[in-house]
C-alpha positions in Angstrom: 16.8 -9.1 -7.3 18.5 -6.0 -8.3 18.6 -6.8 -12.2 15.3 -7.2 -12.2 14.4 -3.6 -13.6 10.8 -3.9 -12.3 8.7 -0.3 -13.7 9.7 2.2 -10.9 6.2 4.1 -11.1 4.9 1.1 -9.8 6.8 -0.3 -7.6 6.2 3.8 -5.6 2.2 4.3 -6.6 0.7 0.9 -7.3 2.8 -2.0 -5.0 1.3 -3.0 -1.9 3.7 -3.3 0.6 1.6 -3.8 3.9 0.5 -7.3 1.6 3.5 -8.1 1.0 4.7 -8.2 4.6 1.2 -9.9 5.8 2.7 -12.5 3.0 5.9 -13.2 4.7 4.8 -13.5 8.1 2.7 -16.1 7.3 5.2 -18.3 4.8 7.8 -17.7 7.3 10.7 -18.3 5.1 14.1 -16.1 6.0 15.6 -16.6 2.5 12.4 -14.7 0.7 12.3 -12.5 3.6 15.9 -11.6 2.5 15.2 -11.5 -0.9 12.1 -8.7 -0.5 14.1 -6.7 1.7 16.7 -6.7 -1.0 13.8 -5.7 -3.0 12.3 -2.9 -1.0 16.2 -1.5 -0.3 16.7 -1.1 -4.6 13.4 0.7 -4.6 13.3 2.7 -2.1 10.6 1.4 -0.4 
C-alpha cells in the first residue's frame, strides 16, 4: 500500500473518504479494512 505513489492532490481534494468507510462496513472484511487504514495513515487522511 505504501509503494503505491497514488497523486497526493487527489488523494487531499478529490478522494471520498466517508464512501469509502460506508464501503467497508458493508464488505465487512478486516484484511481490506487493514489495508485502507494503511492507506489513509501514508496520506494523511
Amino acid at each position: 500500500m505504501e509503494e503505491l505513489r497514488l497523486d497526493e492532490d487527489f488523494m487531499h481534494d478529490e478522494f471520498n473518504n466517508d464512501r469509502l468507510v460506508n464501503y467497508l462496513a458493508r464488505i465487512d472484511n478486516k484484511s481490506l479494512e487493514k489495508r485502507v487504514k494503511t492507506l489513509m495513515k501514508v496520506y494523511d487522511l
